[in-house]
Steps between C-alpha positions, in 0.01 A plus 500: 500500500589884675191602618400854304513792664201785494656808423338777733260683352500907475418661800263803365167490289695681190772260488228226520283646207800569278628099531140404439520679167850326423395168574145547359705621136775193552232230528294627231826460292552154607136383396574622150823302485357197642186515269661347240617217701190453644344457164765264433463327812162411427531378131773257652261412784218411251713314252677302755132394640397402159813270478395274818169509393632345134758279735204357698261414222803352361610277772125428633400390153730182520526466934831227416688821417412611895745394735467711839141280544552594926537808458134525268324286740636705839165710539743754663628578155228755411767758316503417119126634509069328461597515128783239531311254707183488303723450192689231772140324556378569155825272361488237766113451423564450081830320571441271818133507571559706835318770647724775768231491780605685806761365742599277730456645891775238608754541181439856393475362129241498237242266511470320193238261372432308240293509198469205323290466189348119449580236250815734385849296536654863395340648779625217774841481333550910535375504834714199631791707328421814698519309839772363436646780381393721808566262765819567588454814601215461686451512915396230626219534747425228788671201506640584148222506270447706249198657403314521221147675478237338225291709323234327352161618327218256674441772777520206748489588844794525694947511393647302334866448463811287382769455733842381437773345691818509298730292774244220480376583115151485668185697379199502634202701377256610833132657534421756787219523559367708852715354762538173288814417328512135234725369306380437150799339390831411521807361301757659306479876330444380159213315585326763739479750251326291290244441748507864565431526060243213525304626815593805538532681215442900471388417126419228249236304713136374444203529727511178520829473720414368847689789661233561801566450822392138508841449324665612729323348805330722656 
């Protein structure tokens, strides 16, 4: 592209005062033609915001209809707006039983964990669905697991998550706990997450559930 070129500017103070005027007069014309556009410029901007707000309730309402799942999860991917990704955790929570927690330091993704209510075979087949359905597109982090944070409503002390090895189809569901780290249990996905529903569960149990840290062995 040419580079422009400055044209010189007048050389005495009435030559100067008497362009001011003329440009002063030709932008004030140009405002009034472009006020119209402006006008029009933001009806379009408001309606075409409205639309991917209708698109996004739409697709989020029924998450099989969303395809670009690495894209959603890349925490870099901050653009579609806080509206779209509380609607995005709002739909995975009353369609999969996840909650969008954070991120992953090492994968730059959302952290998601699970929130499993007990005794509910809806609630463990939906959430067995979402993995599934979300695995694939996941990072895997050290020695490829994936993970998997648990939400559950005992207020034990301590993390708890589900990891998954899809090369092996190996989960394992562990308990941090200070600078401890045990394995809970370990087998196949299906049956993890329903230890993570039976002992772990963010709703559905009763005080009686031995969920203290006995269980667990400390």
């Amino acid at each position: 592209m040419p580079k422009k070129q400055k044209i010189p500017l007048p050389t005495t103070l009435e030559e100067l005062i008497a362009e001011k005027s003329a440009l002063s007069k030709e932008m004030s014309s140009i405002q009034k033609k472009m006020k119209p556009l402006k006008k029009a410029i933001d009806i379009a901007s408001d309606r075409y915001s409205d639309v991917i707000d209708a698109i996004d309730k739409l697709e989020l309402a029924d998450p099989d209809l969303r395809t670009d799942w690495k894209f959603l999860l890349d925490i870099k991917n901050n653009g579609r707006g806080t509206d779209f990704y509380r609607l995005l955790s709002d739909s995975m929570f009353k369609t999969w039983n996840f909650w969008v927690d954070g991120m992953w330091d090492d994968t730059h993704q959302r952290s998601l964990k699970l929130m499993l209510k007990k005794g509910d075979p809806a609630s463990l087949a939906l959430t067995l669905k979402g993995i599934n359905t979300l695995t694939p597109f996941l990072i895997p982090h050290k020695d490829n697991w994936d993970r998997w944070g648990i939400f559950e409503g005992s207020n034990s002390s301590g993390v708890f998550e589900l990891w998954y090895n899809r090369n092996i189809n190996e989960a394992k569901v562990i308990h941090f706990y200070y600078r401890e780290e045990k394995n809970l249990f370990q087998g196949s996905l299906e049956d993890a997450v329903k230890y993570v529903q039976n002992y772990l569960p963010y709703s559905g149990g009763s005080d009686n559930d031995d969920k203290d840290m006995l269980q667990f062995g400390y």
